[in-house]
N, C-alpha and C positions, 0 to 999 in steps of 0.2 A: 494481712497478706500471708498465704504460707510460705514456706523455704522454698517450696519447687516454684513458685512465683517471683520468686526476690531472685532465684539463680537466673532465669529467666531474664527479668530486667536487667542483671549488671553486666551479664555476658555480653549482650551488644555495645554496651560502653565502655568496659574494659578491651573488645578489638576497636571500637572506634580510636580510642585514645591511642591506641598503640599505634593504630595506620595514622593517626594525624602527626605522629611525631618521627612516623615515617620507618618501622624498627620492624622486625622479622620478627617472629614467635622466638625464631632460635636468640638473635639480637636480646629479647626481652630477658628469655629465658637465662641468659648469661650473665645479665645485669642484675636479675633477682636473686639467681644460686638457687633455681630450678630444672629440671627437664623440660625438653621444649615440650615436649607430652602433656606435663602437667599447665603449661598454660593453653593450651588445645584443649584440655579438658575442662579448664575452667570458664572458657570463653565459649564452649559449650552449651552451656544453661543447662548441663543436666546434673551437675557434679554441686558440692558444698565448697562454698571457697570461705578460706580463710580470712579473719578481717585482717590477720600480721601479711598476706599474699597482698590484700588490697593496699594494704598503705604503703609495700615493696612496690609497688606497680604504679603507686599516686607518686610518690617519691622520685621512682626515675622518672615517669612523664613529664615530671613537674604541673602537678594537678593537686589538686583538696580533693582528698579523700573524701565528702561530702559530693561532689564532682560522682563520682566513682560508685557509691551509696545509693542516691535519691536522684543522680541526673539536674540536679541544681546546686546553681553555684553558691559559695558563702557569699554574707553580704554586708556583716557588721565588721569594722575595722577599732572600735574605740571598746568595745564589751560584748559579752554575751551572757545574757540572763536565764537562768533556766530554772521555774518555778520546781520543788517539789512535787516528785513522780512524774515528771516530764522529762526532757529529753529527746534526740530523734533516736527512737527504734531500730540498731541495725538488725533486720529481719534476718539473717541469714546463715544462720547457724543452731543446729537442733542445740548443741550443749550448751549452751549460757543464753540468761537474755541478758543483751548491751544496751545501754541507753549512753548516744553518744551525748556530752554535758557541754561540746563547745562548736557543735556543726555548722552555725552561722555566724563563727567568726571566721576572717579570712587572715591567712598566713598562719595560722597555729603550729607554734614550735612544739607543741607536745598533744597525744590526743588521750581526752579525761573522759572515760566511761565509767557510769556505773553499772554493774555486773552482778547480775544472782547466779546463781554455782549450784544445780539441785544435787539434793542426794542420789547416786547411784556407788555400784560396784568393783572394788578396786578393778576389774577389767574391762570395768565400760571407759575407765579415764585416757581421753585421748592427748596424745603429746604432740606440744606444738615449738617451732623455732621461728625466733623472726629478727630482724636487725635490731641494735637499739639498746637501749632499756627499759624496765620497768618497776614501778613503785605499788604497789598493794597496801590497803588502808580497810582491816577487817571490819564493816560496820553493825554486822548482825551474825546470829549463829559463830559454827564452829566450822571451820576450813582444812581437809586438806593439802597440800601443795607440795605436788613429789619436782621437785629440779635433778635430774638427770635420774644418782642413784639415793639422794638425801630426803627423807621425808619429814616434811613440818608441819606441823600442827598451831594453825592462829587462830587466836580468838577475837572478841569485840574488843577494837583499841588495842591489837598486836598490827605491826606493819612489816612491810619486805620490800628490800630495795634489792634487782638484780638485772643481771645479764639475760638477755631476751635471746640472745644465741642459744643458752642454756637451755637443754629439751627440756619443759615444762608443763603438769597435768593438776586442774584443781577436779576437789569434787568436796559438795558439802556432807558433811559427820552427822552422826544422830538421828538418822532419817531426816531430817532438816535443812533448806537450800540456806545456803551462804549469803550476805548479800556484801559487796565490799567496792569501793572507789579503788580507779585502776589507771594509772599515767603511762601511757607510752611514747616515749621519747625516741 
């Protein structure tokens, strides 16, 4: 599926969810600590949304983020198994590929992706905020990770536990993408 495909699909489920819980753009946008702009524009389908927008948006709906994703609901309550290089694919974002590692379980108090980080340009690195927190678990290559104005450097079997408020930008070192397990809470 490309991005302009995936924008596409989530945009009509991201305003369904909102008109079923009955909320204005502005309503939402106030509850996310957005512009109502930027949720008009995401609900769009032309724009890139962020997966930290998505799970602001599943959260106040009181929805699974999987809901929100793929349009199907979760469905395991006791486990969820996810074989090696599997995973659901969140398609929607050019800078990292996500594999989300817990999509059909339902209630997930944390969401566990795995993430590759390609190499690019300290000024291709885009900064992101989102509620929460987050744990990072380098499992391949070399990482950068700028938070706000501090820049880190992880490698294989280095980890980061932080503030998800904190502006934050990875990109993978060496000409080489990243690969690394990612919790967010």
């Amino acid at each position: 599926m490309s991005n302009n495909k995936a924008y596409k699909e989530i945009a009509p489920r991201l305003r369904g969810i909102r008109d079923a819980v009955d909320m204005t753009t502005t309503q939402l946008a106030e509850k996310v600590g957005v512009e109502p702009s930027l949720v008009e524009k995401y609900e769009s389908g032309e724009h890139e949304i962020p997966v930290s927008y998505l799970m602001d948006v599943a959260h106040v709906c009181g929805v699974d983020l999987t809901v929100l994703i793929s349009g199907n609901e979760s469905h395991l309550t006791n486990y969820a198994l996810v074989r090696k290089g599997k995973g659901f694919s969140v398609d929607r974002r050019k800078d990292y590929d996500y594999k989300n590692l817990a999509s059909t379980f339902v209630g997930r108090r944390m969401e566990p992706f795995m993430i590759e980080v390609p190499a690019k340009k300290p000024e291709d690195m885009n900064f992101t905020t989102h509620r929460g927190q987050e744990f990072i678990y380098v499992l391949e290559g070399k990482l950068e990770l700028r938070l706000d104005d501090s820049i880190l450097i992880l490698e294989a079997g280095d980890s980061l536990y932080f503030d998800s408020n904190t502006p934050h930008a990875m990109r993978g070192l060496d000409e080489k993408s990243a690969r690394m397990l990612d919790v967010i809470l």
